[in-house]
N, CA, C and O atoms as CSV, one atom per row, in Angstrom:
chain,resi,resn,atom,element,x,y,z
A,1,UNK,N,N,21.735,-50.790,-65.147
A,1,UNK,CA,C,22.198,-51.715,-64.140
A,1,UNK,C,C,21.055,-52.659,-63.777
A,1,UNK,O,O,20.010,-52.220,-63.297
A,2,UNK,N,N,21.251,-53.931,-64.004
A,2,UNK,CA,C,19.913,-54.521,-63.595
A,2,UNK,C,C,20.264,-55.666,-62.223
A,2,UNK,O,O,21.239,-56.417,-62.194
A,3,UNK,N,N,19.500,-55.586,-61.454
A,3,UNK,CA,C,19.127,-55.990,-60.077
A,3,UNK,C,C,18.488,-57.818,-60.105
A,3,UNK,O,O,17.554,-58.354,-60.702
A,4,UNK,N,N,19.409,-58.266,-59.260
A,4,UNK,CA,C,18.866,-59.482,-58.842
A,4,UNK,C,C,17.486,-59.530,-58.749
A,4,UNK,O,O,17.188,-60.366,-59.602
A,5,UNK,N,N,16.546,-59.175,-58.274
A,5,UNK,CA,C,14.757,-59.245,-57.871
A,5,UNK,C,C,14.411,-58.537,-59.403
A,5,UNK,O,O,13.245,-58.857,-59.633
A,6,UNK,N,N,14.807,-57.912,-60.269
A,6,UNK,CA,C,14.429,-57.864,-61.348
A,6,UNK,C,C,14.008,-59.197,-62.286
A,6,UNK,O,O,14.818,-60.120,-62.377
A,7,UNK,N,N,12.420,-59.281,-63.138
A,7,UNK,CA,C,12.355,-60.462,-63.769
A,7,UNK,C,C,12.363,-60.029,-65.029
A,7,UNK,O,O,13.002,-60.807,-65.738
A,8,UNK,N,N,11.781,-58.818,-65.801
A,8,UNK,CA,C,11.882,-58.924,-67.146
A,8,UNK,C,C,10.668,-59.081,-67.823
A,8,UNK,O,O,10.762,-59.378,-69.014
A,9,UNK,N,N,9.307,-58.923,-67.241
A,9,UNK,CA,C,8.169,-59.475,-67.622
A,9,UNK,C,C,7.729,-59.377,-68.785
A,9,UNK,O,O,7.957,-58.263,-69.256
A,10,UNK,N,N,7.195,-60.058,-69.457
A,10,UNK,CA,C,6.549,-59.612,-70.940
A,10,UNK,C,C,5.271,-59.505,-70.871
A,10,UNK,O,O,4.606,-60.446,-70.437
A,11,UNK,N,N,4.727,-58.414,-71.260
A,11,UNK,CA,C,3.021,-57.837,-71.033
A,11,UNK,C,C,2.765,-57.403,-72.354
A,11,UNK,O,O,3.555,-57.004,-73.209
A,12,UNK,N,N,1.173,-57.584,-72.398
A,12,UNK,CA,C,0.583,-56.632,-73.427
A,12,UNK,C,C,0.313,-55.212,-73.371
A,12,UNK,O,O,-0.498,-54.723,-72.585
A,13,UNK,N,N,0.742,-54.797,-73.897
A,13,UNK,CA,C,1.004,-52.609,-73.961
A,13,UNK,C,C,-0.112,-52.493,-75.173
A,13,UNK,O,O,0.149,-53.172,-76.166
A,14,UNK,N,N,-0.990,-51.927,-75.197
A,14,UNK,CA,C,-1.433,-50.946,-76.383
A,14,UNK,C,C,-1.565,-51.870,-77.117
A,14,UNK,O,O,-1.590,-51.401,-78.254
A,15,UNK,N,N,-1.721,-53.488,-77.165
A,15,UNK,CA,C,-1.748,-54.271,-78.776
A,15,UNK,C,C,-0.369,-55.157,-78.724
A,15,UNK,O,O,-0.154,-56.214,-79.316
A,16,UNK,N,N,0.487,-54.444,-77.866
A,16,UNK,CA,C,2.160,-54.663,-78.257
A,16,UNK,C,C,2.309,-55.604,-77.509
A,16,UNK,O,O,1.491,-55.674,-76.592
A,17,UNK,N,N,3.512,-56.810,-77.601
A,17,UNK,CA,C,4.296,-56.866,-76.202
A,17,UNK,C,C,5.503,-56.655,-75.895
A,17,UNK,O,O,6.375,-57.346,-76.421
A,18,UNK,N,N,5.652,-56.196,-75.473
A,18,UNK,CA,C,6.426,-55.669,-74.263
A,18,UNK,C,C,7.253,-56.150,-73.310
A,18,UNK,O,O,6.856,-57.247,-72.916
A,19,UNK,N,N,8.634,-55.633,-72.564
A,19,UNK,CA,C,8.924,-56.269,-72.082
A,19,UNK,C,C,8.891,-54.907,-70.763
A,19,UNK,O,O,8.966,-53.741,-71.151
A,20,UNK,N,N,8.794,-55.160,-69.511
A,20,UNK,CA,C,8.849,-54.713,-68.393
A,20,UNK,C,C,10.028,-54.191,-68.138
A,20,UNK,O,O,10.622,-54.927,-67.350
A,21,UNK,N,N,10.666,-53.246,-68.438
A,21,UNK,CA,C,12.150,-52.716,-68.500
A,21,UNK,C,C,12.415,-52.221,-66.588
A,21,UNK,O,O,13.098,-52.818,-65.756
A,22,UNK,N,N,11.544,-50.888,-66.404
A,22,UNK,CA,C,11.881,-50.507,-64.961
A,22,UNK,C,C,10.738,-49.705,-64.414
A,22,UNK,O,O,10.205,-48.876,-65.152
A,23,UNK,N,N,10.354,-49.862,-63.297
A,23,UNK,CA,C,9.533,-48.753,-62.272
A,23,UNK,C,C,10.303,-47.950,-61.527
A,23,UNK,O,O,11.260,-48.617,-61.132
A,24,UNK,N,N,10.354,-46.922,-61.166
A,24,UNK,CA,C,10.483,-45.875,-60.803
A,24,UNK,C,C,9.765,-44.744,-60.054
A,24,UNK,O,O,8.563,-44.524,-60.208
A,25,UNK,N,N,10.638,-43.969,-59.157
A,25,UNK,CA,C,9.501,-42.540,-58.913
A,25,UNK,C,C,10.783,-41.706,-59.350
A,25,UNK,O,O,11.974,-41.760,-59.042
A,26,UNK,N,N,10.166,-41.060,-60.043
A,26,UNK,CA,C,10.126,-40.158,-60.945
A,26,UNK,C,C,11.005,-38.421,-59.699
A,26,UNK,O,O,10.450,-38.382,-58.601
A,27,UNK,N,N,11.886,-37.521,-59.845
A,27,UNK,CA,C,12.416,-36.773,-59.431
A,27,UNK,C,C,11.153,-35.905,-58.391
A,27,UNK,O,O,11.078,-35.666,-57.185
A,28,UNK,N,N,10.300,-35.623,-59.554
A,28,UNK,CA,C,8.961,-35.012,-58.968
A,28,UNK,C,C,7.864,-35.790,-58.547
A,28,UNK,O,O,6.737,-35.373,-58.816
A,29,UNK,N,N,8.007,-36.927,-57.887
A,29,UNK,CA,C,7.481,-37.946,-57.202
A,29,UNK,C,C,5.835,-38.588,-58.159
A,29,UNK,O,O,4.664,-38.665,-57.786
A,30,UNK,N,N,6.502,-38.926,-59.435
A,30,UNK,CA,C,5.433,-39.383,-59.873
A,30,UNK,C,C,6.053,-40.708,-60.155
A,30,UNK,O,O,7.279,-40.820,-60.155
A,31,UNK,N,N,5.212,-41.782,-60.410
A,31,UNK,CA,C,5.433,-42.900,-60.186
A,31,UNK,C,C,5.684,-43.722,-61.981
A,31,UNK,O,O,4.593,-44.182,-62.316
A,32,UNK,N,N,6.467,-43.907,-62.781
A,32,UNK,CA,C,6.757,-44.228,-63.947
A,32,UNK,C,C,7.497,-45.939,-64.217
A,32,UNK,O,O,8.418,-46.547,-63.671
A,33,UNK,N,N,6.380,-46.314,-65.526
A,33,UNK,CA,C,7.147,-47.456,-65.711
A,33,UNK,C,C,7.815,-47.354,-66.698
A,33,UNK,O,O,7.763,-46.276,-67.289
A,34,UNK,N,N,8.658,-48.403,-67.217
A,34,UNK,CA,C,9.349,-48.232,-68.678
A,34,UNK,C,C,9.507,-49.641,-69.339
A,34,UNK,O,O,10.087,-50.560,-68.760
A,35,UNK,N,N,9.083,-49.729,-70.300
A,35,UNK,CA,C,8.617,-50.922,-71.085
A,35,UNK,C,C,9.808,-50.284,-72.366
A,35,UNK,O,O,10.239,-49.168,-72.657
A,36,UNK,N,N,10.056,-51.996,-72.991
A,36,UNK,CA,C,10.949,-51.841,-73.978
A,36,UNK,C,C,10.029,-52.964,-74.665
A,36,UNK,O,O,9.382,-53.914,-74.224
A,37,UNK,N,N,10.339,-52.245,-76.379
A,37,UNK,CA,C,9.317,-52.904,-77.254
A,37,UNK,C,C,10.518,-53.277,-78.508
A,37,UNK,O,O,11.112,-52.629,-79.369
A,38,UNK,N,N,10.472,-54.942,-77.978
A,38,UNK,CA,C,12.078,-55.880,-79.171
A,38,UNK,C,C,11.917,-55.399,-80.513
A,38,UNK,O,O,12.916,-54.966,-81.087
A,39,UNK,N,N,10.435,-55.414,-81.296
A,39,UNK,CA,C,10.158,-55.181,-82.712
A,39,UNK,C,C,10.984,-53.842,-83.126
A,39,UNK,O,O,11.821,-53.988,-84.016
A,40,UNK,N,N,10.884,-53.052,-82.778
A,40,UNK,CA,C,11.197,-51.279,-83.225
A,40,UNK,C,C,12.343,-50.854,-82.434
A,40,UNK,O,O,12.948,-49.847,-82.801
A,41,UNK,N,N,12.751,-51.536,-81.319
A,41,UNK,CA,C,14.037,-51.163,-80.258
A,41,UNK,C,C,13.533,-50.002,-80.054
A,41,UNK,O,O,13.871,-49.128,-80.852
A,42,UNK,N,N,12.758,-49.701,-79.146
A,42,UNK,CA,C,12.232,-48.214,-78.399
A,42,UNK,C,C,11.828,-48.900,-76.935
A,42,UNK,O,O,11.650,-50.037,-76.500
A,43,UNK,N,N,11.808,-48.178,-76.672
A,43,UNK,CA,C,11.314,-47.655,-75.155
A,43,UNK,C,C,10.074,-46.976,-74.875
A,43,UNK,O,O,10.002,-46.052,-75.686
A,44,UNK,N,N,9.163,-46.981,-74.200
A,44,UNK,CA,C,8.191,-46.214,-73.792
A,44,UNK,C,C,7.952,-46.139,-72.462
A,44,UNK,O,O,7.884,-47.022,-71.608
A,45,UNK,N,N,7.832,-44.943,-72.402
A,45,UNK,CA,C,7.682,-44.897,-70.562
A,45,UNK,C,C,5.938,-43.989,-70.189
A,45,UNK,O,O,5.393,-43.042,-70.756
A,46,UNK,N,N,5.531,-44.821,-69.030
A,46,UNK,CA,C,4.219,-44.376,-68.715
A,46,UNK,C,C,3.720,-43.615,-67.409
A,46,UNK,O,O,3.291,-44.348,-66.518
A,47,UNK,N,N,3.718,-42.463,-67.212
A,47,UNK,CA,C,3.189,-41.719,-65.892
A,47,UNK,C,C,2.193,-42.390,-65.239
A,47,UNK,O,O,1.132,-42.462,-65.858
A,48,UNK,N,N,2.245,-42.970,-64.017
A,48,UNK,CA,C,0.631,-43.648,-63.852
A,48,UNK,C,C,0.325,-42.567,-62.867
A,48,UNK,O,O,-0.777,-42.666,-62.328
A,49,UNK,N,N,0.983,-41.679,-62.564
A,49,UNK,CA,C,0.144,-40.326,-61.583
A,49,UNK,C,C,1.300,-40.767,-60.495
A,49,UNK,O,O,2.081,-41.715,-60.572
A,50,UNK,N,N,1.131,-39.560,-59.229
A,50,UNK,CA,C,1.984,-38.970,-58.151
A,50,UNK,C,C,2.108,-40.543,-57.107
A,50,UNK,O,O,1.155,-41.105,-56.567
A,51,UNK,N,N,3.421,-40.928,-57.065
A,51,UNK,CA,C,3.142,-42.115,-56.043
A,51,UNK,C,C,1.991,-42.258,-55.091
A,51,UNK,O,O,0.997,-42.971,-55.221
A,52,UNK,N,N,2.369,-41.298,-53.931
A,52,UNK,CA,C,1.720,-41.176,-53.039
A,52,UNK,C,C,-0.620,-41.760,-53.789
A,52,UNK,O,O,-1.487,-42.600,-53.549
A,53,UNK,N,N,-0.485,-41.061,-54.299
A,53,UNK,CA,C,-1.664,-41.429,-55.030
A,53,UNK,C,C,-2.157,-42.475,-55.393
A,53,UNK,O,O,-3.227,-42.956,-55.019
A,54,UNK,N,N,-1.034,-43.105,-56.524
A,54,UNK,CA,C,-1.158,-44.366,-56.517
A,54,UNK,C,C,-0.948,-45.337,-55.658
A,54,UNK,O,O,-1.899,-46.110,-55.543
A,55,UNK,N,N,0.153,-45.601,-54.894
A,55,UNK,CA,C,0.766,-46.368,-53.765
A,55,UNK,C,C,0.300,-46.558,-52.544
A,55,UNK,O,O,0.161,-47.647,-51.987
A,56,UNK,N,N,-0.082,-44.916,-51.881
A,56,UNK,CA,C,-0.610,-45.007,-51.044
A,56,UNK,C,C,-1.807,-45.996,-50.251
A,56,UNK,O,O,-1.905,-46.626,-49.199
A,57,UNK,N,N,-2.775,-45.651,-51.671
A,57,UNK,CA,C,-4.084,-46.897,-50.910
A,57,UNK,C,C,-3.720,-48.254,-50.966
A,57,UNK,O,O,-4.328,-49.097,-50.307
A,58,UNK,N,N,-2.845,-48.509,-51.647
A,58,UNK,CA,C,-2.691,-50.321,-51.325
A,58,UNK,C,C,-1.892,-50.531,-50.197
A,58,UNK,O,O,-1.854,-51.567,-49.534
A,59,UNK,N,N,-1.015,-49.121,-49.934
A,59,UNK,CA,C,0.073,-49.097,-48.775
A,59,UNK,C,C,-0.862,-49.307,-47.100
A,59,UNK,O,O,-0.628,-49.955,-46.079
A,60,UNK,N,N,-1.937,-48.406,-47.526
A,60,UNK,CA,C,-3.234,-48.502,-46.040
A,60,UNK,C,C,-3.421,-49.595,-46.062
A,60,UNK,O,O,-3.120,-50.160,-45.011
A,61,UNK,N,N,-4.068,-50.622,-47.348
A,61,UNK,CA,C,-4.683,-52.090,-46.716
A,61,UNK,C,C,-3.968,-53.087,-46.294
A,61,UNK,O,O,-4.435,-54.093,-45.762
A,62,UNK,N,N,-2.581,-52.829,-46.545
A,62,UNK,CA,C,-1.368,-54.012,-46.508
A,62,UNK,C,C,-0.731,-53.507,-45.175
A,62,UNK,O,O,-0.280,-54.497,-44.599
A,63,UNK,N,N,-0.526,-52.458,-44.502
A,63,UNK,CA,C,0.270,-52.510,-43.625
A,63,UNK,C,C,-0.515,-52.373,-42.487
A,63,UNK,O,O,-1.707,-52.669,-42.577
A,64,UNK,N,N,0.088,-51.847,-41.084
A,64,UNK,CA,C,-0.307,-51.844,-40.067
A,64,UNK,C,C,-0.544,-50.542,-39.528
A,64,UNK,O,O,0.247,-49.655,-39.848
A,65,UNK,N,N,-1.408,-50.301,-38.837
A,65,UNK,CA,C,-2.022,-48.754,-38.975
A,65,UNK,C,C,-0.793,-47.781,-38.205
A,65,UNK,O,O,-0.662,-46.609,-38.556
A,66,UNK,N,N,-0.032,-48.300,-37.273
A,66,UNK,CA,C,0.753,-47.621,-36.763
A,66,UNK,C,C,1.402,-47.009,-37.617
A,66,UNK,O,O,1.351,-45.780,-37.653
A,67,UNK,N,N,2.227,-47.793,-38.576
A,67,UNK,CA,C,2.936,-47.358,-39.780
A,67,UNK,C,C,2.296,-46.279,-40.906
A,67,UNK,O,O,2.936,-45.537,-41.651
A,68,UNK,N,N,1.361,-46.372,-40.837
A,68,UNK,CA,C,0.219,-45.870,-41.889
A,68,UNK,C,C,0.262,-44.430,-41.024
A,68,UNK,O,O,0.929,-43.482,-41.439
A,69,UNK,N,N,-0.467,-44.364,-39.857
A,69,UNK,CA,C,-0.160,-43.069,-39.152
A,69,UNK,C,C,1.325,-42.156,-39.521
A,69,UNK,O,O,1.457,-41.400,-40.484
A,70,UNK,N,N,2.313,-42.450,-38.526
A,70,UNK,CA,C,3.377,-42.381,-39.106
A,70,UNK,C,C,3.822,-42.067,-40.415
A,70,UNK,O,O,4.835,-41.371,-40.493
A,71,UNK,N,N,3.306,-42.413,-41.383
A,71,UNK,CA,C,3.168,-42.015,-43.074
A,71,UNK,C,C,2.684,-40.780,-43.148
A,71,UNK,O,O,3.439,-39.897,-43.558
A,72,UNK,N,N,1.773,-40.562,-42.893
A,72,UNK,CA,C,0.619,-39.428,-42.600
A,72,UNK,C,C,1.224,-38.301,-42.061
A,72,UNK,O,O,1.140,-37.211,-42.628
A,73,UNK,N,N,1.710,-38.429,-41.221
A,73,UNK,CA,C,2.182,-37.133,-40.032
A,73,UNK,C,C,3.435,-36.731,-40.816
A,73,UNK,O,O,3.766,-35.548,-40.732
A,74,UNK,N,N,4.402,-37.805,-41.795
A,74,UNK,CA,C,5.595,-36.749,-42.414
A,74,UNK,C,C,4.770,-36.453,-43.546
A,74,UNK,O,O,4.953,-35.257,-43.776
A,75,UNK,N,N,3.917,-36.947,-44.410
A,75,UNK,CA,C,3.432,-36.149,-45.517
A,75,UNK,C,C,2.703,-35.232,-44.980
A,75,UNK,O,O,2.281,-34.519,-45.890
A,76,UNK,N,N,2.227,-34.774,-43.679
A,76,UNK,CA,C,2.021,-33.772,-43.396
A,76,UNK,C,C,3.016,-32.759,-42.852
A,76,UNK,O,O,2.675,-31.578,-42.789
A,77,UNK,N,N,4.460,-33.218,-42.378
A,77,UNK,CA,C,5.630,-32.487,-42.050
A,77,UNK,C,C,5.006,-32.528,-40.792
A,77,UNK,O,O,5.023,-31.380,-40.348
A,78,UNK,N,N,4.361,-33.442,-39.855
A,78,UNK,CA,C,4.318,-33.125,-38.592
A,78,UNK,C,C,5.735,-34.095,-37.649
A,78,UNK,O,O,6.730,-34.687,-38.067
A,79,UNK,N,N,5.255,-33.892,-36.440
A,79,UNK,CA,C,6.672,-34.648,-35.406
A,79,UNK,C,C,5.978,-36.461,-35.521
A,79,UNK,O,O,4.831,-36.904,-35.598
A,80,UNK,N,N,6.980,-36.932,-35.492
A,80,UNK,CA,C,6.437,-38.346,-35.505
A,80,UNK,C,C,5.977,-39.299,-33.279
A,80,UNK,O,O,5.110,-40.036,-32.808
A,81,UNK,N,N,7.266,-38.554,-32.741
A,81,UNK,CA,C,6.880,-38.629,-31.580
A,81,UNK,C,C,6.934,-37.620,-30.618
A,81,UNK,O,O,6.509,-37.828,-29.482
């Protein structure tokens, strides 16, 4: 199903290019892209590690600390107020 805000990007992979198929988090909260490669008609998909991991630190410099707190206290399972 592909989404209006979807563009389709074409990148260099490994030598290859590529087209930017989908991002994702992954069931077990890891964060996955999926690139489709026109030459061979395959797919490849790439683990870049646990969202939170990845996401997180750009999530601290971009938002507002209230929110950022708040983040914190359910990945810790605490009360928010």
């Amino acid at each position: 199903m592909k989404n209006s805000y979807q563009s389709y990007p074409n990148l260099n992979v490994d030598g290859e290019n590529r087209t930017l198929e989908e991002i994702y988090i992954a069931p077990l909260g890891h964060l996955m892209v999926r690139f489709f490669d026109e030459t061979n008609k395959t797919t490849h998909t790439y683990n870049l590690g646990l969202w939170e991991d990845v996401l997180f630190p750009i999530m601290e410099n971009k938002m507002d600390v209230f929110i950022i707190d708040n983040i914190k206290k359910i990945r810790n399972t605490e009360k928010i107020f």
